[in-house]
N, C-alpha and C positions, 0 to 999 in steps of 0.2 A: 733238335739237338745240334748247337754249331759249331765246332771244335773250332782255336784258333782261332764254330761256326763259323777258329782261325780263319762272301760274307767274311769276311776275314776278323772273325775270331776264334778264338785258341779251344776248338774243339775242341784244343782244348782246345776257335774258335772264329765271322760278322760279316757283313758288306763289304769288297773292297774299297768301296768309295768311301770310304769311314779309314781304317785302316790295319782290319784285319781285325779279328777278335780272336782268342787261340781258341782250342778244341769245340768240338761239340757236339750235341744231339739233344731233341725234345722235341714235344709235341710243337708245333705253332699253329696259327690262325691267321684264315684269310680272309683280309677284311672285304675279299672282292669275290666271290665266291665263283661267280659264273662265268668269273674269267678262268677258274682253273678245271681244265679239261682232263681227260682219262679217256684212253679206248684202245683199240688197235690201231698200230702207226703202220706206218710206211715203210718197206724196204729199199733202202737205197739214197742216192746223194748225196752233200755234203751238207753240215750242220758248220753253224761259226759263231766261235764263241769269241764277243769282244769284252775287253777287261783291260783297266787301266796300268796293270803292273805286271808283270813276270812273277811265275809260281817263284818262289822260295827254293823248295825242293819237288823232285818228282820221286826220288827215291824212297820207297812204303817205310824205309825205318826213319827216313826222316819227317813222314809227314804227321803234321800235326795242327794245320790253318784248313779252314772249313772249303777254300776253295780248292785245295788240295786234296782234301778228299772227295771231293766230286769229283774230280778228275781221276781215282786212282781206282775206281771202278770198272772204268774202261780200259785201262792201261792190266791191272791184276785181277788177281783173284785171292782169296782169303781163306781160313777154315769156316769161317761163317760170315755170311754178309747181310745188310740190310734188305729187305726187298723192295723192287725198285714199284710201287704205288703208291697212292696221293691216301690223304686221311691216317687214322689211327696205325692202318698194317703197315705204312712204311715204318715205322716206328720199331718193326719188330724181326728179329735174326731171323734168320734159316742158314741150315748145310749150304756150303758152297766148295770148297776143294773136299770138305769133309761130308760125306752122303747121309751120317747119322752121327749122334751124339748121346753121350750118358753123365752122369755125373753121381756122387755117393750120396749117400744121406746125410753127411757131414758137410758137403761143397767142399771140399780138399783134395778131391781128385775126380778128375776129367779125362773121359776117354773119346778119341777120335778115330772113325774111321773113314780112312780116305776112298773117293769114286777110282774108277778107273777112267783107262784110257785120256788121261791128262798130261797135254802136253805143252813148254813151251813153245816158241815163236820160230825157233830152229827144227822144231821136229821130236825133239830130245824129251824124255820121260820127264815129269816133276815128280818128284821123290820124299818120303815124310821126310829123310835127311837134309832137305832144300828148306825145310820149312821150320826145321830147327836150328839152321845156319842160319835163316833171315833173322830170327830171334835173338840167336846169340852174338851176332856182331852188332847191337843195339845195345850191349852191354859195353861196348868201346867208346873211348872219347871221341873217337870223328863220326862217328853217327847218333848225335847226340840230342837231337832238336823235336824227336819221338816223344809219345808219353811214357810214362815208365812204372806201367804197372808189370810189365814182366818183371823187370827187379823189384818190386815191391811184395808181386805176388808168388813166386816160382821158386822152389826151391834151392839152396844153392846161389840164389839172385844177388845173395849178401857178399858173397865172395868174390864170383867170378869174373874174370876181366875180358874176356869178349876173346876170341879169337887170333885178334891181332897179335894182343900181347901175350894168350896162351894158346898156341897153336895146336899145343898135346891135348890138352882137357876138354872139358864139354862143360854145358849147365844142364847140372844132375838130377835135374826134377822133372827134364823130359825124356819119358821113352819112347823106344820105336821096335814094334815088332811086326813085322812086315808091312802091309798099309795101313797098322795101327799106333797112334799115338797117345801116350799118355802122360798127364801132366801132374802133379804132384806140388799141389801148394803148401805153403806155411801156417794158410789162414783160410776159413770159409768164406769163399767168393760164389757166391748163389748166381752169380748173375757173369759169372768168368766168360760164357758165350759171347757176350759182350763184345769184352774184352778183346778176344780175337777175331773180333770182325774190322779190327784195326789193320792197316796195310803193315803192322811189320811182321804180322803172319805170312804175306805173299811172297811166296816161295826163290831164293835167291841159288843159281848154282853157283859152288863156290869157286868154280875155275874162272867165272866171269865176272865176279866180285871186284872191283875198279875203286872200290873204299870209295873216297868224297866225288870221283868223276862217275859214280852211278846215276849221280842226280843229270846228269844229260845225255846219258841212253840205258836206261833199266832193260832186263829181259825180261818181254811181255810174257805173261801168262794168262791176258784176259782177251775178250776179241779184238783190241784194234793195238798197234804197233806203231811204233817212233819211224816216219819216215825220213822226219828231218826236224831240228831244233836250232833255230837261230836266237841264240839269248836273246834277251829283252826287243823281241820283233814275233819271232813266231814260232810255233808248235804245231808239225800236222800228224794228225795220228791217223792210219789206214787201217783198211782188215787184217786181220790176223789169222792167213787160214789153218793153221794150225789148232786154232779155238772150233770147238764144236760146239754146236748149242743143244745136242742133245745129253752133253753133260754138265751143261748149266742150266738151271732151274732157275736162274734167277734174272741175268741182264738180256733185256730184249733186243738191243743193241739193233737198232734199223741204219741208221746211216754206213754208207760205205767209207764215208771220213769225216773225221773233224778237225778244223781248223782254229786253231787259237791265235788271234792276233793281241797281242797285249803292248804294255808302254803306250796305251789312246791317253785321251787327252778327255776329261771327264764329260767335258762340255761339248766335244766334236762327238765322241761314241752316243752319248744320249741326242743326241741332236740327229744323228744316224739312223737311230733305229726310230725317231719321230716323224722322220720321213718315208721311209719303209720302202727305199730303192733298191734295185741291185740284188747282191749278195746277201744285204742286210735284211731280206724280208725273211732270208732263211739263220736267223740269228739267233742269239740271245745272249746277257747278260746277267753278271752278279753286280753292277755297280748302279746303285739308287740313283734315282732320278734327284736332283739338286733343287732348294729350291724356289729358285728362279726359271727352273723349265717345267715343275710343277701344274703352272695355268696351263703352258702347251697341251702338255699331257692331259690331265681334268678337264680340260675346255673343248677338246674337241674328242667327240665319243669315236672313231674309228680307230682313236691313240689310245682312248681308256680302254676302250677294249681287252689293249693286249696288256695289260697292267697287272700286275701281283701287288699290293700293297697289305702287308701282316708284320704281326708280332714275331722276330726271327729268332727268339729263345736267346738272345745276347744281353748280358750286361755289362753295361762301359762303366769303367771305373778309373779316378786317379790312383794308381798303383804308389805306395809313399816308402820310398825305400830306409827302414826302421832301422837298418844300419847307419846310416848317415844322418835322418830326421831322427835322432835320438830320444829328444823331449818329446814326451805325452802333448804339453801343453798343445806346443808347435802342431803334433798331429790332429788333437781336437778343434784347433783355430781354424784349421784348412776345413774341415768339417761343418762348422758352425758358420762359416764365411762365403761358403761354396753359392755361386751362382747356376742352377742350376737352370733356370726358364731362361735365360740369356743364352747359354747353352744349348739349349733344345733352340731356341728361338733362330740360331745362325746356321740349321739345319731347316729350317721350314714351320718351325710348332710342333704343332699334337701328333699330326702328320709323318713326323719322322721317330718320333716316339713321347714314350713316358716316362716323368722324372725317378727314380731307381732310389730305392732304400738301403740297399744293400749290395751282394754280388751272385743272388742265385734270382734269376729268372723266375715271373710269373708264370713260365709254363711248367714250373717245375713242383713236387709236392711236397718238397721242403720251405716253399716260401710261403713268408708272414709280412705282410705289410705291417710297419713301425718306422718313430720319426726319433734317434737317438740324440741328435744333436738339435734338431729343432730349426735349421737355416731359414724358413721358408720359404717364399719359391726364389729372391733374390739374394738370401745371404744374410747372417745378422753382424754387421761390421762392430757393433756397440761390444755385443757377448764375447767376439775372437779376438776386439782388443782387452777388452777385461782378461780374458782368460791366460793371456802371455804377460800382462803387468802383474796380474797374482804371482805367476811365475818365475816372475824377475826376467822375463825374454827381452831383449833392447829389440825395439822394430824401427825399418823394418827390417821383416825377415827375410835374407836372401837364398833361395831355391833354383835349381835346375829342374827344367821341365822337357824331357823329351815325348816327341809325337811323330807320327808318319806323315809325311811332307804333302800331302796333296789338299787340294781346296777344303774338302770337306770336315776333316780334320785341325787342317789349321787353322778355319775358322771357329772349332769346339777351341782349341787353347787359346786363341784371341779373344774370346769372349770369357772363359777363364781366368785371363792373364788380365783382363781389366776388372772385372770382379773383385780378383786376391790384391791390388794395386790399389784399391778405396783407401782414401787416407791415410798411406802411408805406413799399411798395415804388413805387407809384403812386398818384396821385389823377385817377379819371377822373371828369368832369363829363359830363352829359348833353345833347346836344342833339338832341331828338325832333323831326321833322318829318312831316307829313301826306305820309299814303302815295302819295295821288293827282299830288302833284308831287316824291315824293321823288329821282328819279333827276333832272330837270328843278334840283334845288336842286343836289342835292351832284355836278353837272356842270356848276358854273361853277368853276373854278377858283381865280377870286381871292375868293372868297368860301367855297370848302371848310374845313373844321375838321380836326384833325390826325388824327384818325380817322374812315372812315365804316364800316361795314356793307353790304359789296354782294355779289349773287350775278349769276356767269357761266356762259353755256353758247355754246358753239361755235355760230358762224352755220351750220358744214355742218362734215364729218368730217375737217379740215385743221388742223393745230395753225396755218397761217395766220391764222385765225379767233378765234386765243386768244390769241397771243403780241405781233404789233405792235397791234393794238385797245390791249390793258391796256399794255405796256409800252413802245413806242415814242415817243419827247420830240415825235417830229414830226407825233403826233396829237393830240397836245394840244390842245386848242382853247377858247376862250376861253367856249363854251356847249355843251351835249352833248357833255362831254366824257367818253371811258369810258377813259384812265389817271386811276385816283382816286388813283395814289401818284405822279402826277404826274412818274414818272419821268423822265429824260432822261438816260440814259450812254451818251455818245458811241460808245465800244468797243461796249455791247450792241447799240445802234441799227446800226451796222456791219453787227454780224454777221445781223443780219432782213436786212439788204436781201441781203447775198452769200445768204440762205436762200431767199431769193424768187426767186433767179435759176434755180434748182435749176429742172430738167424731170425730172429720175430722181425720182418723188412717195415709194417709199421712202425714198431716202437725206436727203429735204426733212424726214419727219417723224418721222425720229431726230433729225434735225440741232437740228426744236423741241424735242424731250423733254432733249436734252443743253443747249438753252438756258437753257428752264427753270429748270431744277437752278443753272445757274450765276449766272443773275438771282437766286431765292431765295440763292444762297451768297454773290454777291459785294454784292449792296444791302438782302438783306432790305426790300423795297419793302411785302410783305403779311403779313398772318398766316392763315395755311387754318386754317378753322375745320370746317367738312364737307360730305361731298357728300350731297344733299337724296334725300331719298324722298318723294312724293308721296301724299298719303291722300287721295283723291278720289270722295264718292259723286255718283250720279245717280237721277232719282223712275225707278218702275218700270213709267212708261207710254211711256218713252225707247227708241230700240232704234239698231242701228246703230251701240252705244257701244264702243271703242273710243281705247285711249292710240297719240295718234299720234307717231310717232319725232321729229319734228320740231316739233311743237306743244308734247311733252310733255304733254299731256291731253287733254280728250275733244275729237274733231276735229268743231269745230262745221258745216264743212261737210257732212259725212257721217251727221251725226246725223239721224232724222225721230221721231216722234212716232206714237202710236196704240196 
């Protein structure tokens, strides 16, 4: 599952080296199998994590990019969290601030009850009121870049303005009666534990609440703590003795720090750790091997070794903002024209993935392989100019195409941008954006361009998770927004909410895979471009390594060192 697998995609989900995909979560696969390890690790050391960009956010209500959520494991804690193993059980919640859990036989209301002796970083109690303040200030405009199933899901959520702007009131669908929480939805959410294994459950005290300057010192409430944060240079995070591990069940947390050095440079970091020197034997990575360093890695077996190479549950897509790309025609030509094996090809081939029909992921049990427009693997220049002269379209046609600035990426739009450019069919212009706040940019809306470049993965195994996020009008929102095609059709919007109503969870996710199909048929809102494989090495003084389903790479909690 990759939010962001923001892997940077938009958990909602991808790779950094790509350029972030938003949220996510789902099973994956590895294609390397013996390279992923599980056992008992090591107490102690330091672990170092390089990566070509600066997190976005650290702050749990803002996070919502997959490498961000690996991160936020070791920084909080949550009512329920993933577990941190390799195979199908990472894939699956347990208690984490919360020791048990119930739910009705309706799914509309969820009761928690919290562990004891939980403390922040200070010494100081975490309290179920901390844990409703992280919530509710996710309902404000400056914390905005979150997913937004609490206001989707929660009572109240339709109203209420967050804190800031209501400092008397609350959001009325959560109670608290002494270390017990209970929550009160609008709709049956069978699967709500989910939900709150999201960082903007982790628990915020309100005296310390720093609104947008959270995002560079949060109060830990998981084992290790912000020792120090030098924007776009480095991150070290230390123990946290105030964490005890006999009231987590859940992170094994062996290292005594971790170091994130980000802003690398894609070709020096991967070259780094193909050398396996220094600091770097104790390392690891989310950003793919490129591929031109490909043969290094495959050619010599003590570098394949340390290699992850799987399906990371992301689909990349041209996001087509249907606000500005108005005409159908216009939308189907980019569709029917789309070079997709050029594309793949400026990433390495097969190797880095497979050409993508849609926007929900093979690891997911809503997808249906189908060809609706018919491109095939290079594009049909003949069908997309017919299709705009039926139209009356004068070509060509000129577009705005924003992407995340880094080689890997701009080499997917440069091999794009000559694709749509055959004959005179289109003129696509470039607008590159730094990676570090690319999802942050091209999630404001009134400011989005007619095309962006984004990769998604399922927040957990629900076509729920894929379907109203990207295409529902009524999540739109005015900042962290993840429809990038800005859709709004009334009829499709309809049919999500009669989908959501569903308690039969088979017949809920056919009902997405045949939605799907008809959002691509009747608005052509995207263009699937493919779904991602992962090339992820680690130094070979690392152990414990392991692609986690949910993370889509190496599960920084579980890693130790020696």
């Amino acid at each position: 599952m990759t939010h962001g697998w923001k892997v940077w995609a938009r958990i909602g989900g991808a790779g950094l080296a790509l350029a972030l995909a938003a949220s996510a979560c789902g099973g994956s696969s590895n294609d390397n199998k013996n390279n992923s390890k599980q056992g008992s690790g090591k107490q102690g050391g330091t672990l170092h994590y390089l990566t070509i960009a600066d997190f976005e956010h650290l702050d749990g209500g803002q996070i919502y990019v997959s490498n961000e959520l690996n991160v936020a494991p070791l920084i909080y804690r949550t009512l329920t969290a993933y577990k941190h193993v390799s195979g199908a059980e990472g894939g699956k919640v347990v208690g984490d601030l919360a020791k048990d859990y119930t739910k009705s036989s309706d799914c509309t209301t969820w009761t928690f009850h919290l562990r004891d002796g939980l403390k922040y970083e200070d010494g100081t109690a975490i309290k179920p009121e901390d844990i409703k303040y992280a919530i509710e200030r996710t309902f404000t405009d400056e914390i905005a870049n979150g997913p937004t199933y609490a206001k989707d899901y929660i009572q109240g959520g339709d109203t209420y303005k967050g804190p800031y702007t209501d400092p008397t009131g609350d959001l009325s669908g959560i109670k608290i009666s002494g270390t017990t929480m209970t929550f009160k939805l609008v709709k049956p959410v069978c699967d709500f534990d989910y939900t709150v294994a999201f960082p903007f459950t982790a628990p915020v005290p309100k005296a310390k609440d720093t609104k947008l300057d959270y995002d560079n010192h949060p109060v830990s409430s998981g084992p290790y703590k912000i020792q120090s944060y030098e924007r776009d240079k480095q991150l070290v995070l230390v123990r946290n003795d105030q964490w005890k591990k006999d009231t987590d069940p859940v992170r094994p947390a062996y290292p005594d720090k971790v170091v994130f050095d980000v802003n690398l440079q894609t070709e020096t970091l991967i070259q780094r750790l193909i050398n396996d020197q220094g600091d770097d034997q104790f390392a690891v990575t989310d950003t793919s091997a490129t591929a031109a360093e490909m043969p290094q890695v495959a050619g010599k077996p003590q570098v394949k070794s340390r290699l992850l190479n799987y399906g990371d549950g992301s689909a990349w897509y041209i996001g087509i903002n249907t606000t500005k790309v108005t005409n159908i025609a216009v939308r189907k030509a980019l569709n029917m024209m789309v070079d997709r094996d050029s594309a793949i090809a400026s990433l390495g081939g097969p190797v880095a993935g497979d050409p993508a029909n849609g926007f929900t992921a093979p690891n997911m049990p809503t997808y249906r392989k189908f060809d609706l427009y018919k491109p095939g693997k290079s594009g049909d220049v003949a069908k997309a100019k017919q299709t705009l002269q039926a139209a009356g379209v004068s070509m060509p046609v000129t577009l705005t195409f924003a992407y995340a600035d880094n080689p890997l990426t701009k080499g997917i739009f440069e091999a794009l941008q000559r694709g749509y450019e055959r004959e005179g069919v289109f003129k696509i212009n470039a607008d590159p954006v730094q990676p570090k706040v690319y999802y942050t940019t091209v999630g404001k809306p009134a400011t989005e361009p007619d095309l962006v470049f984004v990769g998604w993965g399922a927040d957990w195994t629900s076509g729920s998770t894929v379907v109203p996020p990207l295409m529902d009008g009524k999540q739109i929102k005015p900042a962290g927004n993840q429809n990038y095609s800005q859709l709004n059709d009334p009829e499709i919007n309809n049919k999500m909410y009669d989908i959501e109503k569903m308690t039969d969870n088979d017949k809920a996710q056919k009902a997405w895979a045949d939605l799907e199909q008809e959002i691509l048929k009747k608005d052509a809102p995207i263009v699937p471009i493919y779904y991602r494989k992962s090339r992820i090495l680690h130094g070979s003084k690392v152990t414990c390594v392991y692609n986690h389903p949910y993370y889509n790479a190496y599960d920084l909690s579980s890693c130790s060192v020696g």
